[in-house]
N, C-alpha and C positions, 0 to 999 in steps of 0.2 A: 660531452658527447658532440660529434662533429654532425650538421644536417646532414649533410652529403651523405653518412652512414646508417642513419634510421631507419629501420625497414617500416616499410609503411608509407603513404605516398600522400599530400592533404589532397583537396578537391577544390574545383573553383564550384562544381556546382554538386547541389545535394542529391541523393539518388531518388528514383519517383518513390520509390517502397516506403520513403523515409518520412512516419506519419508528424511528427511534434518536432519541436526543436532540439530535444536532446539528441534524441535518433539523428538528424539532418545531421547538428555540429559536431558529434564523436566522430561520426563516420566520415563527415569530410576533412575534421580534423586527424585521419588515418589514427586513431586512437582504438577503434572496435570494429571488425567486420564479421557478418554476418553468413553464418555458416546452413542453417537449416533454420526454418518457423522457430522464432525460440530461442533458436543457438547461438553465439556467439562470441569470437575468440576476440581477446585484449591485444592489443598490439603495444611493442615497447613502451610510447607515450602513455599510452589507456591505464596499462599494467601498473606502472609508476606511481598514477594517480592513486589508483585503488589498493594498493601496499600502503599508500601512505592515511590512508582513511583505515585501513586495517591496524594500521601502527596504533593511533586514536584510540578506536574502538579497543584493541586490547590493553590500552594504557587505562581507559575509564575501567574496564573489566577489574584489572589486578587492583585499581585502588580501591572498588567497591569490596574487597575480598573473594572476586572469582579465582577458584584452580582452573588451567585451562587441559583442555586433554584431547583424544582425537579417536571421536566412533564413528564404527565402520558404514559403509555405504552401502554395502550391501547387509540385505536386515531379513534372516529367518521370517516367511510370511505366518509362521506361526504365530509371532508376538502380534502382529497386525489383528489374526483374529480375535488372541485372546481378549485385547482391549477393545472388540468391535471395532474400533474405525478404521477398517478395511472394508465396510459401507459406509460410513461416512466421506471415507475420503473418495470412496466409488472409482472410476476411471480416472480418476488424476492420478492415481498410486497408478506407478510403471513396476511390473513385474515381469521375471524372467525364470526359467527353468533350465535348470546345470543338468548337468550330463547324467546324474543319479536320478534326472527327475525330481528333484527337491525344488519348491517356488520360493524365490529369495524376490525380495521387494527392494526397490533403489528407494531409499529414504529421502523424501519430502520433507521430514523431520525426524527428531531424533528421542519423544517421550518415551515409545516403548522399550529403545534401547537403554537412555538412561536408568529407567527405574531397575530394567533386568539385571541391571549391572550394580544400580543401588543396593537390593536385597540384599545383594552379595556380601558387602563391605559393611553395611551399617546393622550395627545391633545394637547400640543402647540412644540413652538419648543425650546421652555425654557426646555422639558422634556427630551430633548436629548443634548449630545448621550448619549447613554446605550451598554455597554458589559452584557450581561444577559448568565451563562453557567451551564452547570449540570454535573455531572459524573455519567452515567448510563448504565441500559442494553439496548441494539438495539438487534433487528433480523432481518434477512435478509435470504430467502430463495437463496445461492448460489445455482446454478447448479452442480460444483465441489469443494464442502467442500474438503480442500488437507495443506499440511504442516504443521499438528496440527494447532498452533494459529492463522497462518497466514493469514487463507483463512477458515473464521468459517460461523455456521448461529447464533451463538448467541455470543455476543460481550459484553464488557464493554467499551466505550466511552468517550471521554469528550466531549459534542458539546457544541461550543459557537456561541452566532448571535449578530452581532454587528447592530445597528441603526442609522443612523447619518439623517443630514437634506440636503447634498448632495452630490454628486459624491466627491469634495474634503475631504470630514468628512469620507467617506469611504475610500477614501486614505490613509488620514493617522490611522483610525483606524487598514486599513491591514496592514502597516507599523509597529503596538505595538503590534497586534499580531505575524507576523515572527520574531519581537524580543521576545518577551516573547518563540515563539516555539526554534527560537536557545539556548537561558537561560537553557530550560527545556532539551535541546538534549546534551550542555556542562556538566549541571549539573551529567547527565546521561555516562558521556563519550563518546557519539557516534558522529562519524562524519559524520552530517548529510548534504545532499547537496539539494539546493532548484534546483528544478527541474521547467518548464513549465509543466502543465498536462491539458488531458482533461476534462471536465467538469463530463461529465456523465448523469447519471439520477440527480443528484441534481442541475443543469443547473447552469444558470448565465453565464456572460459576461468572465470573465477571472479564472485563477485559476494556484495557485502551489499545488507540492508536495515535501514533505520530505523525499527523501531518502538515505538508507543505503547501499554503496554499498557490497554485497558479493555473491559470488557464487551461493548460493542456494536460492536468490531472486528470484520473481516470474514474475519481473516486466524487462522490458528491458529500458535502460537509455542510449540515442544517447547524446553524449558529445564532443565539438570541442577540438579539441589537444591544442587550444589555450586560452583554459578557459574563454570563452566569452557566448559557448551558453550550453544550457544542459535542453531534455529535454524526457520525456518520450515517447518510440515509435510511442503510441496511436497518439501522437500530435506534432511529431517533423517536423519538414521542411528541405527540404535542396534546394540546386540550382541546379535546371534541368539542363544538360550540352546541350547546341544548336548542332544539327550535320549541318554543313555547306549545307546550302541549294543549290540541284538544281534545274532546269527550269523543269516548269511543263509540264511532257512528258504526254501524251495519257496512260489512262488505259486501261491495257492489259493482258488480261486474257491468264494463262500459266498454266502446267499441273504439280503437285504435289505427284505422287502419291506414298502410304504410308509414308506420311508428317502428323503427327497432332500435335505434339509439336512446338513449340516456334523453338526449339535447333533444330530441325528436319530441320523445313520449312528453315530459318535461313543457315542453313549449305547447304540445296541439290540448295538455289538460289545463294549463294555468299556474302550474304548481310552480316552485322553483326546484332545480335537479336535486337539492336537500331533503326534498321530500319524496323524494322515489330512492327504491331501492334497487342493485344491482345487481346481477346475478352471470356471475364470471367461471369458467368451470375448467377442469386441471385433471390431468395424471399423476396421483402420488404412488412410485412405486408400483405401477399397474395398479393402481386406486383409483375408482373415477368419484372426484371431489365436486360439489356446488358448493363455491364458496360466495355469500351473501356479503353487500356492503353499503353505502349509502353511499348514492348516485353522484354526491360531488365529491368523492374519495376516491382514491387510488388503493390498488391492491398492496401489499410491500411483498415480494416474492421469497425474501429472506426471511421476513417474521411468519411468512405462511409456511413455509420450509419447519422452521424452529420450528411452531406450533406442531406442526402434523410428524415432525421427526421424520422425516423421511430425509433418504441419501441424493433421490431423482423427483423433478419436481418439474412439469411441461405445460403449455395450454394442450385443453383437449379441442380433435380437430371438431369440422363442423361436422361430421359424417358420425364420429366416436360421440358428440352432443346429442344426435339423432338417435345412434342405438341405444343410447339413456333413455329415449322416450320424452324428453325432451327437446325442447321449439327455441332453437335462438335466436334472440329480441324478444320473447314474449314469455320467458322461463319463472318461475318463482317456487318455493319451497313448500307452498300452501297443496295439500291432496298430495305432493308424490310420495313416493314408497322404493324401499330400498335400493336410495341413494346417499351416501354420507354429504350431511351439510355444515359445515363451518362457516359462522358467519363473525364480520367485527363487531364489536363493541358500541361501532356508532348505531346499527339497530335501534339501541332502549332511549337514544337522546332524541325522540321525537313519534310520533305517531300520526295516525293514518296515512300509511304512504302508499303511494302509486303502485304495482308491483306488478310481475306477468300473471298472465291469466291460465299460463300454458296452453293454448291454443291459439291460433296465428291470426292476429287483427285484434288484440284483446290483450286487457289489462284488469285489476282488480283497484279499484278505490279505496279508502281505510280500509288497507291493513296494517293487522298492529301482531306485535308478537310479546305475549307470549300465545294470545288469544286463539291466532289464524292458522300459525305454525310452530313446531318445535324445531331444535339444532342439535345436532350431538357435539359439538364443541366452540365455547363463546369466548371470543379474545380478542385483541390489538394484532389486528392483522394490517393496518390501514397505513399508506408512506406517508411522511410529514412533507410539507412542502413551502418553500418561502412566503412569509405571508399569515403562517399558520401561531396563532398563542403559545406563546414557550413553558412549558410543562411544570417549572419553575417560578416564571414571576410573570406569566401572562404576556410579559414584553414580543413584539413583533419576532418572527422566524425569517432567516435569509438564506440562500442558496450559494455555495461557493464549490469550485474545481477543486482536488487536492490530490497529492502525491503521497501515498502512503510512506513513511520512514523506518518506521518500525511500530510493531505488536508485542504487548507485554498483556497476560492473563494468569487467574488466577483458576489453577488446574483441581485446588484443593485433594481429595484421596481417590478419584472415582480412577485414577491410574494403577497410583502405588496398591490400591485395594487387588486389581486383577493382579498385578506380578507379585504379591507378596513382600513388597516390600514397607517393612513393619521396624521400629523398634521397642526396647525395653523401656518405660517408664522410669521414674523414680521408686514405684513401686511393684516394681517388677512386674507390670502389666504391658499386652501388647498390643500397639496402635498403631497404624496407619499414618504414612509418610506422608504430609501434608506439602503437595507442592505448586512450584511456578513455571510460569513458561516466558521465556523472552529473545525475541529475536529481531534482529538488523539486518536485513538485504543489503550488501554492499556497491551493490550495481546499480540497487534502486538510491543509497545515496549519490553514488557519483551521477546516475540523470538528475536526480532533484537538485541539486548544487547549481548544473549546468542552466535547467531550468530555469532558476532562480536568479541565476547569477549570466546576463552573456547582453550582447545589445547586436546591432545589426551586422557588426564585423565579424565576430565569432565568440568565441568564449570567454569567460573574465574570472580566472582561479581564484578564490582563496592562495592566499603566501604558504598556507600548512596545506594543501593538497597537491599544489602544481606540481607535473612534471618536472619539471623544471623551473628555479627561479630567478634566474637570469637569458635574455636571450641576446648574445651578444651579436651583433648587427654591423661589419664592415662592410664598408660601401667600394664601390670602385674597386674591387682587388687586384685587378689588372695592374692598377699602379703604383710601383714597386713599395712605395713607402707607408702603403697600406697593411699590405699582406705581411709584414713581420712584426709590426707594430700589434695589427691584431693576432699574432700567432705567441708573441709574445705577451699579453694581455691574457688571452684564453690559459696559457698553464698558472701566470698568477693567481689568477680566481679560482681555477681548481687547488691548489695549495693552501688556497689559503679556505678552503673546505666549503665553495660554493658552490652550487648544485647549475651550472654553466651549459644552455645551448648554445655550438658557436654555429652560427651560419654562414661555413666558410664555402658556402657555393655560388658563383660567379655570374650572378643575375643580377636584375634591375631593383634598383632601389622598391617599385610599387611591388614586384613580385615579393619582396621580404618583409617588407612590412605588413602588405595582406596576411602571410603565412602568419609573421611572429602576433599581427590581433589575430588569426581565427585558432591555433595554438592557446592562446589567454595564456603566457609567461609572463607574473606579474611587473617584473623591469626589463625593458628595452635597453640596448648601450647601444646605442650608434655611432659608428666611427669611419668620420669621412676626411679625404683629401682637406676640406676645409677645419675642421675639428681636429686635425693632427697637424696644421699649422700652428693652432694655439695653443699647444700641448692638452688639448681637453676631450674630452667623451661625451655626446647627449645622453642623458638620464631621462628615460621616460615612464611612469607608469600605468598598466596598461588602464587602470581607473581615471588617469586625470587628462586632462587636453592638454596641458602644457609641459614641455620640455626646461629639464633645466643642463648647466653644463659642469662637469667634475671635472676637475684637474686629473691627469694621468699617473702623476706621482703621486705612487701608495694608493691607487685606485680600488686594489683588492681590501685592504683595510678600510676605505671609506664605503664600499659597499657593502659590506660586512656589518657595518655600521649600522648603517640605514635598516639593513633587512633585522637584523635584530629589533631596533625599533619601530619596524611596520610590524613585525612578529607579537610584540608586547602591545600593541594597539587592539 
């Protein structure tokens, strides 16, 4: 491909919208422009890249024994409701209405089609198992479309659904798939680390994630110092510290005033914030929630979501706190009446705590529960936070950025159970399609790559992703002994079947070289007046500082050469 021909333009400077660096380098490397919140079209370069991470992905697919196949985008919202998560997924699911009136749903994902489609075909259990996957587009109405690829409403995919005949066949199928996903993350160069995660809207019993760690991830990744546990915020644990308990004193109402904080109440009683409790309050589903916690804890709005099952999950305002009848800063569980209270687990690791008094300038002294008050639902609602005892081996907890890569869960029958998709035993009994779910964002790799992989110039491919693997580089073209030397040059490399940018456009040396680092083609060939006196070529690549110089006889063969063994590297 000739530059001069590529549509698409690079940038010397990134655009203000452009939050991370992936976002900055695609887009000034004219690789991806951005069409609507979300949206986003590939431009030649872009597209190149991500075919060829698609090629990968469907290469690990077939050897793990996936079929691959291609369902449709548009999705009956009947299936949506029969499997309920048409409130789970709530307004992220985009829906539309045809001209018969009928609500068809743009699919986010593709379980309910799968399985409707599994019933069909499978009846015994000779027919399983089955890997069945696609690579396609999804939508997804995000809230906050942000970091160009990262976080879109329209997507490219890989989803695969695995089938087996029982809990153990889903085992080990999710077993070939985290191999096949690490194959695909090696192949790719990334150091991908399996994470626990939460499920989400696409439910099921267990689940990982793939992530990348770096800075400008979106995602927070709780990791023990001793490499045992590692897992995303949403869903990490750690070990509540017990405060030595004392004897349960008489509650005793005492005078606070201009206290409403934690820090506040905490410091004017003597206590440490461990010893007061907190009381933080929510809209579940038009539910008004008190939810109770201990004063040096965090809420986890994910695990309070899980807990209460709900699809919408808000703070409530201070107005909405007020027509509860309750005082905020001064609120606690003790005397009120029909309001639902959910409190964490850290409650029973200590007693007598500080707590509101519900009325404003006042606090109550040892309280303890179960004594003072009751809850209607007690769990691990609390976030983990660096710092915290790892749930595992006690070791320290750390806090890291990360890029999600991919989601693999394990969906077990709560799917196949609604669509009927069942088959015959050995003994002619009928069961329930025990399945999986796994899926690769393709867009979310090529940001994390880029991510992971770039330094102040611009990007730095991977040899199995680039656009292009060579960018041939004449200098001077003006004069004469340049321009046929490299025009001859450019058709031997393409003959001899090398994936060639030529940059046959008649700029300054600094102009081409900025282009060919912020492009990241992993070999440079520069060919200058001086370099074609001694029949030779600079050889540069774009990982190393130094240049070396190839002879121009058989040049295409000795490049060839080379790339095959950075290939094998």
């Amino acid at each position: 491909m000739r530059f001069s021909k590529i549509f698409g333009k690079t940038l010397r400077e990134a655009p203000t919208e452009a939050e991370n660096t992936s976002h900055q380098l695609l887009v000034r490397a004219g690789m991806i422009a951005q069409e609507a919140a979300g949206v986003y079209s590939y431009l030649p370069l872009g597209w190149r890249a991500l075919k060829k991470i698609e090629n990968i992905i469907r290469d690990e697919m077939d050897k793990a024994g996936g079929q691959e196949l291609m369902l449709p985008v548009l999705q009956p919202f009947e299936l949506w409701q029969r499997s309920g998560r048409d409130v789970s997924f709530g307004k992220s699911l985009f829906t539309l209405t045809d001209r018969k009136e009928h609500t068809l749903a743009l699919g986010p994902t593709h379980e309910e089609v799968i399985a409707d489609l599994v019933h069909r075909y499978v009846q015994s259990y000779r027919d399983l198992p089955l890997l069945l996957y696609q690579i396609q587009t999804k939508l997804r109405d995000e809230p906050r479309p942000r970091g160009g690829l990262l976080r879109v409403r329209e997507f490219i995919m890989k989803d695969l659904y695995s089938f087996d005949v029982n809990v153990a066949g889903l085992d080990e199928s999710y077993r070939k798939m985290c191999r096949a996903y690490k194959n695909i993350y090696a192949r790719l160069s990334l150091p991908a680390l399996m994470i626990e995660a939460d499920s989400g809207a696409i439910g099921g019993k267990d689940s990982h994630e793939f992530m990348i760690l770096t800075e400008d991830g979106e995602d927070e990744v709780i990791c023990c110092s001793n490499g045992d546990y590692a897992a995303n915020a949403e869903k990490a644990q750690f070990v509540k510290t017990r405060i030595n308990a004392e004897s349960l004193l008489p509650l005793e109402e005492i005078a606070t005033p201009t206290t409403k904080t934690i820090e506040e109440v905490a410091g004017f009683v003597g206590v440490p914030s461990s010893q007061t409790l907190k009381a933080v309050f929510y809209f579940s589903d038009g539910e008004f929630v008190f939810v109770l916690i201990r004063g040096d804890l965090e809420v986890n709005e994910t695990k309070l979501r899980n807990a209460l099952k709900c699809s919408e999950l808000r703070l409530a305002t201070e107005a909405e706190v007020n027509g509860a009848g309750l005082v905020a800063g001064f609120a606690s569980p003790i005397g009120i009446k029909g309001v639902r209270v959910v409190a964490d687990d850290s409650i029973t690791s200590a007693s007598s705590f500080i707590v509101g008094a519900n009325k404003p300038g006042y606090h109550f002294k040892n309280a303890n529960y179960p004594r003072d008050f009751q809850v209607h639902l007690m769990t691990d609602i609390a976030l983990a936070r660096a710092g915290d005892c790892c749930p595992k081996c006690r070791g320290k907890l750390s806090s890291s950025r990360g890029i999600e890569v991919g989601h693999v869960f394990k969906l077990g029958t709560f799917i196949s159970e609604r669509f009927g998709a069942s088959f015959l035993d050995s003994d002619g009994k009928s069961r329930p399609i025990v399945m999986g779910s796994y899926g690769i964002g393709l867009g979310r790799l090529l940001a994390a790559i880029v991510e992971q992989s770039h330094d102040d110039k611009g990007i730095i491919w991977p040899l199995c992703v680039a656009p292009y693997q060579v960018y041939l580089c004449p200098l001077s073209l003006a004069k004469s002994a340049v321009a046929p030397t490299a025009e001859k040059l450019y058709q031997e490399l393409q003959k001899e079947g090398i994936e060639v940018l030529f940059d046959d456009r008649d700029d300054s040396p600094g102009v081409k070289f900025n282009d060919a680092d912020l492009l990241g083609i992993p070999l440079r060939l520069t060919l200058s007046p001086r370099t074609l006196q001694s029949q030779s070529i600079e050889a540069k690549w774009r990982t190393e500082k130094e240049a070396q110089l190839l002879t121009l006889q058989n040049l295409a063969a000795e490049v060839s050469r080379v790339l095959r063994e950075k290939l094998a590297e």
